[in-house]
Steps between C-alpha positions, in 0.01 A plus 500: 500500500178287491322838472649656178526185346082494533507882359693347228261187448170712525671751268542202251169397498367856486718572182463166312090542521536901471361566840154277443642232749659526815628238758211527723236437190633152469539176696844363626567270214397751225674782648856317489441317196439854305773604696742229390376537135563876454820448638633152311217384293521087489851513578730358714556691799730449794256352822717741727343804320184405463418371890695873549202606260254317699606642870483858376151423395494374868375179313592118601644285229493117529490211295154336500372207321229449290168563656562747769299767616627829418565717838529863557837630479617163377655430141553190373732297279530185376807310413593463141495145419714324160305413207546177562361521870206698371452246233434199734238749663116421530272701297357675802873541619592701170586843585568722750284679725738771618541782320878440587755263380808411656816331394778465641615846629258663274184586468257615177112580414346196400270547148136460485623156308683382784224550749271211711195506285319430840620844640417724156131295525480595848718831516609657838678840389407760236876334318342151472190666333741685285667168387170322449371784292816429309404136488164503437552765188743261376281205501160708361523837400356823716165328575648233708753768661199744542328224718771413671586833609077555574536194730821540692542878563151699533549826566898436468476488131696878486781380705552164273459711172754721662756195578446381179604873376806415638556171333493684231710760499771278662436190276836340411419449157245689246260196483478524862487850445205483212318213720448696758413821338240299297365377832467811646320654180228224475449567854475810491270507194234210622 
């Protein structure tokens, strides 16, 4: 079962990025978080299915707090905290480091907003260099992506383009959709 359940996953990946990506290009945390958003985008999802997800992937899925190192074959969440918990927060607490979020019985992507500044400044996987690209656009246009991207991902730069490909074509809304697209054109043109 575990088998055909990892055809299906490593089919997924290989259709959303039209055979440029496949599971083995990417690390543990990437590979299920493109995974997760082909299949449900930022939505809820039930836990069951997605640690189902993660076993086929022969991946381990745990919660994790903030700071931890990411492992091989590991995949980590964090738990989903109230506004008002997240409120009373330090400012180097703000934020989640996973790319994971779990509440109650479910689980969803976090967004590049929602992320630990500390981990998109200091990015472990190819999907927190994707959501600081996000971030760093946001906050100053293509140049300060284009550095980012230079500093965090040399010689990886194809594989985060190609991610961010994705974001696009699965965006939830257009001006996700446009964002994105805009992204990858001054990229792509500097």
């Amino acid at each position: 079962m575990n088998e055909a359940s990892r055809v299906v996953a490593e089919h997924q990946i290989r259709d959303i990025t039209e055979g440029r990506i496949t599971v083995d290009d990417l690390d543990t945390e990437t590979a299920m978080a493109l995974t997760v958003y082909g299949i449900w985008g930022h939505n809820d999802v039930a836990y069951s299915e997605a640690l189902n997800l993660s076993k086929s992937l022969n991946f381990r899925l745990e919660s994790r707090v903030a700071g931890y190192g990411v492992e091989d074959r590991l995949v980590a969440y964090n738990t989903e905290e109230s506004g008002a918990k997240r409120k009373g927060a330090s400012v180097e607490t703000v934020g989640y480091a996973a790319p994971l979020l779990k509440k109650g019985s479910k689980l969803r992507l976090a967004k590049p907003e929602e992320r630990d500044k500390r981990r998109i400044a200091k990015p472990q996987s190819d999907w927190d260099v994707l959501h600081g690209l996000i971030m760093c656009y946001r906050s100053g246009d293509i140049p300060v992506a284009r550095a980012y991207l230079d500093q965090h991902r040399e010689g990886r730069e194809n594989t985060v383009l190609d991610l961010l490909e994705v974001w696009a074509a699965e965006a939830e809304t257009p001006e996700l959709r446009n964002e994105a697209k805009t992204i990858l054109f001054g990229l792509k043109t500097h």
